[in-house]
N, C-alpha and C positions, 0 to 999 in steps of 0.2 A: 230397258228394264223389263224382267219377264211380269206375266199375270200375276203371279204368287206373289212379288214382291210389290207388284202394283197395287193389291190388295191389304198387305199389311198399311202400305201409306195410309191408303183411304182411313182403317181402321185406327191408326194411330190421331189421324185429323178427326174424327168422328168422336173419338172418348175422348181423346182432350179436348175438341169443341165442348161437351158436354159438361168438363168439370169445370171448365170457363165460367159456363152458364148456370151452374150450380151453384158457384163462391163469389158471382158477382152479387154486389147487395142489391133486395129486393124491393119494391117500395112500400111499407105500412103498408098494413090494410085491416090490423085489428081492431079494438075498440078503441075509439079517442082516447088520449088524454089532454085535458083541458087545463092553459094556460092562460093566466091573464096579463095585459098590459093597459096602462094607464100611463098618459100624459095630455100636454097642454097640444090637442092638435086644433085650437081655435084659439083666438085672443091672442093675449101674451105670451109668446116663448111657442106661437104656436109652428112657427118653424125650422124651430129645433125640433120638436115633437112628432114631425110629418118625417123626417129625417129617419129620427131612432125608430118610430115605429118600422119603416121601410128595410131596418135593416133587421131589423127581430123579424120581419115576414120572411126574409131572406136565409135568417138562418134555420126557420123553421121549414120552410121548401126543402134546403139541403138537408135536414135532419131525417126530412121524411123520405126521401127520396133514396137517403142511406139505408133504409129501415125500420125509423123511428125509435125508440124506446121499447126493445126487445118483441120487434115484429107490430109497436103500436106508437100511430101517427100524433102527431101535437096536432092540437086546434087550440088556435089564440084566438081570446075574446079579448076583444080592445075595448076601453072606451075613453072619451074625451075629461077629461080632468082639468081641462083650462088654465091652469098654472091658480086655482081655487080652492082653500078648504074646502070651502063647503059641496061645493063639484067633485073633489077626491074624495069627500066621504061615500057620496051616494055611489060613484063609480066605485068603487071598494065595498061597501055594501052588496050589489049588486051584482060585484064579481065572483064575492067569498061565501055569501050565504043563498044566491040565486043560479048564478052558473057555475057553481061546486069547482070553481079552478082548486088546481093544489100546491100554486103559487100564482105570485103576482108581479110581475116585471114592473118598477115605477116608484115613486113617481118621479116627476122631472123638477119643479120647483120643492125648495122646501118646505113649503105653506101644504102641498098634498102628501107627502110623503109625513108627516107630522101627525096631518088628520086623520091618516090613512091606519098609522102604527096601531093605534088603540082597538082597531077592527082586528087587524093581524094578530092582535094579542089573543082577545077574546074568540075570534075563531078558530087562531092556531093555525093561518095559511102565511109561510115567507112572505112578506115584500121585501124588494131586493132593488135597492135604487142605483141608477145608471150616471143621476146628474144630482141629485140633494145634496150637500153641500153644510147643511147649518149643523154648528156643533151638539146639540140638541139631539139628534139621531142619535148619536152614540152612546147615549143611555133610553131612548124611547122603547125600550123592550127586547123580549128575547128572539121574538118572529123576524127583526125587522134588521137587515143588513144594505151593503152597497157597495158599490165597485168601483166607487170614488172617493178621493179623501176629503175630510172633512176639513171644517175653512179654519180650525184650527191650527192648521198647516197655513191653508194662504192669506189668513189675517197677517198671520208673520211674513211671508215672504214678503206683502206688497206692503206692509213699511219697511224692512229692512231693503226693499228696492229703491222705495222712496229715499230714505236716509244714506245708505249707502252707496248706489249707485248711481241716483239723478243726482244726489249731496243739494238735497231739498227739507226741510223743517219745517217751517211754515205753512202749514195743508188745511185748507178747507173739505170738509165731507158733507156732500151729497147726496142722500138716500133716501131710497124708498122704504117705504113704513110694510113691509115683509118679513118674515121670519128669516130668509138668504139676505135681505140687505142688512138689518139687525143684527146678526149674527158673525158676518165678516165685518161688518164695522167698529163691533164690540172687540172682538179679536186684533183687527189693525191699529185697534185705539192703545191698546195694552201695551201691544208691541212698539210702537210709536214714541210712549214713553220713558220707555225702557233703554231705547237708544236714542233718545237725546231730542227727539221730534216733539211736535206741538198742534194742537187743534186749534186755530184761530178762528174759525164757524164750519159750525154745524148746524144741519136743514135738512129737515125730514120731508115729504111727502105722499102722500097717499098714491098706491101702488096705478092707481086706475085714471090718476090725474096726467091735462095732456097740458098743463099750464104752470113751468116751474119758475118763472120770471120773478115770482114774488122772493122766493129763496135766493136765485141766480142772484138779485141784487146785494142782498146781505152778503152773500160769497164776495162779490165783487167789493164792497168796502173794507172788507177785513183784509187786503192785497195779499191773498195766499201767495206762496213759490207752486204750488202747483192744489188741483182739486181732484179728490178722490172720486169717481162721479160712480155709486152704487146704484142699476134699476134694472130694468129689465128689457126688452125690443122697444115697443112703442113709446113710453114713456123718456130714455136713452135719446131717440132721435129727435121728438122733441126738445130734450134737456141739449144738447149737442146744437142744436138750430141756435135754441136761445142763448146760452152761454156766446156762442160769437157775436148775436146779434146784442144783446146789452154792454160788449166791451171785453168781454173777460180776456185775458191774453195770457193768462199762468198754463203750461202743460195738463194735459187731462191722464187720469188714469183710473181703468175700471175693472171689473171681478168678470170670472168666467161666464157668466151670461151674457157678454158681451161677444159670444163667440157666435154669432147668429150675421148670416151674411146680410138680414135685412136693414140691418142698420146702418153701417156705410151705405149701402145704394139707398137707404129711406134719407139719411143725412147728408149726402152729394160731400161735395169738396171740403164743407165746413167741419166734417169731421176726420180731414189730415190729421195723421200726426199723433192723434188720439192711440194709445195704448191701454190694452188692461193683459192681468193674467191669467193664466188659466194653465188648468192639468198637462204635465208632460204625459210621454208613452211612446206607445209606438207609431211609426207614419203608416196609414193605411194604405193599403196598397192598390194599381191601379187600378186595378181590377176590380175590387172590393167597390172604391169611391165610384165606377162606373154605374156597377150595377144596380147601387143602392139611389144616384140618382135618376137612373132610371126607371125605378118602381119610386119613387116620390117626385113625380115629374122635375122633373130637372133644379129641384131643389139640394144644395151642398151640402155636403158631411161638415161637421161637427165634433169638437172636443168628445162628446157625446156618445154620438151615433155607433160608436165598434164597442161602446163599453155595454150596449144594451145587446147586440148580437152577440157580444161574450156571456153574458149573465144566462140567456139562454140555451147555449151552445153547453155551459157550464151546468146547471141543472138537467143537463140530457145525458149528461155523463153520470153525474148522482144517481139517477133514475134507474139508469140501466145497473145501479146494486140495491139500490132500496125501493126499488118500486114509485109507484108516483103514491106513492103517502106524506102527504103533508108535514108531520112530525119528523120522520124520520127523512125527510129532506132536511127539514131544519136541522134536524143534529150535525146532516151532514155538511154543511156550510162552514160549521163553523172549524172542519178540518181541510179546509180547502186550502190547498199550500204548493204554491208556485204555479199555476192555473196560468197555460200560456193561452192568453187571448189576441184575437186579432190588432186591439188598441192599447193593451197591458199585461203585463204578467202581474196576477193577485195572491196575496196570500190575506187572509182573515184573523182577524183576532177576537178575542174573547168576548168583545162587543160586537163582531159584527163590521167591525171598519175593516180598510183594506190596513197594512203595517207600512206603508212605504209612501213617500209623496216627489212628484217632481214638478217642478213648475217652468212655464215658458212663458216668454213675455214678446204678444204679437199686437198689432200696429195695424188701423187702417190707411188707407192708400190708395187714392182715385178709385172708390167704391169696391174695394179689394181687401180682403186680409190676410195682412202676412207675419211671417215669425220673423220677429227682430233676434230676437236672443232666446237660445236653450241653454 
């Protein structure tokens, strides 16, 4: 190869290196924009919460690291909401009228995401829930959407599982006195009668109580074909202990807050067998489930967890045409159509819901959760 041609090489490697490094993306560096999340990352549900949050960190590293939101970085201000009105308020307070977010990721129980709408209204900042669930949202306002369907969907499916599928009638329900237990049990009651099913007791408890023996016995007199058992983490492996230990021997089945690993392994063997349902979608991938427990110390993904890294993957898209202005986010949610996410493809409607529902029905199993049926 003579000099001259030697020289164009170089010069060819040299401006292409250069347009390389031009159109690689850069990482933010302009002025924040601030986002908020809220959930239950203590108490109840608070392992689900450690989860989603992990995975909203995750997609806000990659957001930034793409560029951010037209040359500017996301900063997420989280705070703990406990799976607690009264905690979601002040965290939602706090987030919309002190640290000026221009949205709100959250919240995770329906009891915050509830409390929370009323602030959303009156400051005019989205909440945008990843797990709320109570049919109730879907008219709590115009600020307030979610990336989940509402248990108006899975009230029905889990009687018509019960009725159809187990070819079970007779059901006792179990619940906690929450706005998500209330709510899908209202819904499953409906549906229940509808095709041919029957409540032969019902027993509420207080959402904080670790002591349901007193209800489990009623359950147990009324000889259900199987028990609906509505709660939450802690209260669940409680309920799941007692239910074998006073006798009960009818099938369990419980609502997607059941998707929390810590209840098998809080409940050991006595909770074989034990199914509830919960959101289809998409499987996350491995990659995705690594990384996220690896920034949540080695706590598991969740029904949950890819629909909160959607929600803000999703508002970074918005942003980048409307700016981070609060209102005109909100407009633009509610034209969000066919949004493929890592855990679902979304479209919105006119409330704010997602239009679609698919439900799976998974099973614990020597401290393990698995899918029985999709």
């Amino acid at each position: 190869m003579n000099k001259k041609l030697t020289w164009v090489v170089v010069l060819i490697i040299i401006v292409g290196g250069y347009f390389l490094l031009q159109n690689k993306p850069q990482p933010a560096t302009g002025e924040p924009i601030k986002v908020g999340f809220m959930g239950a990352l203590t108490g109840d549900a608070a392992t689900l919460g450690v989860s989603i949050k992990a995975a909203v960190e995750l997609a806000r590293d990659e957001i930034n690291a793409a560029g951010g939101v037209n040359g500017r970085p996301i900063e997420l201000v989280s705070e703990d909401s406990e799976c607690d009105a009264k905690a979601a308020t002040n965290a939602a307070s706090k987030l919309m009228t002190i640290d000026k977010v221009v949205a709100v990721i959250g919240g995770l129980c329906s009891s915050e995401t509830l409390a929370a709408a009323p602030l959303a209204n009156s400051n005019q900042v989205p909440l945008i829930s990843y797990s709320s669930t109570n049919p109730q949202i879907t008219s709590a306002g115009d600020y307030v959407f979610r990336f989940i369907p509402s248990d108006t969907f899975q009230g029905k499916f889990a009687a018509e599982y019960v009725v159809n599928t187990l070819a079970k009638k007779n059901v006792a329900i179990l619940y906690c006195l929450s706005d998500w237990c209330v709510g899908i049990k209202d819904v499953f009651k409906g549906r229940l009668a509808e095709i041919g099913g029957s409540v032969v007791a019902e027993e509420g408890y207080a959402q904080e109580s670790r002591d349901l023996r007193s209800q489990i016995t009623k359950i147990k007199a009324a000889n259900p074909d199987i028990v609906y058992f509505l709660g939450y983490t802690e209260a669940s492996i409680v309920g799941l202990k007692q239910l074998k230990e006073l006798g009960v021997t009818a099938p369990i089945l419980g609502g997607d807050a059941w998707d929390d690993p810590k209840i098998p392994e809080g409940a050991g063997a006595v909770a074989n067998g034990a199914q509830f349902t919960t959101a289809g979608g998409k499987e996350l991938s491995a990659a995705f489930v690594t990384e996220v427990k690896a920034r949540s110390g080695g706590v598991e993904t969740n029904t949950y967890t890819g629909r909160g890294y959607d929600i803000l993957k999703a508002l970074t898209q918005i942003m980048k045409n409307t700016g981070p202005d609060s209102v005109a986010i909100k407009d633009a949610l509610y034209s969000v159509k066919n949004y493929n996410g890592v855990a679902d493809t979304y479209t919105l409607d006119a409330n704010g819901d997602v239009t679609t529902a698919v439900y799976i029905i998974r099973e614990y199993q020597d401290g393990k959760i698995i899918t029985v049926e999709k």
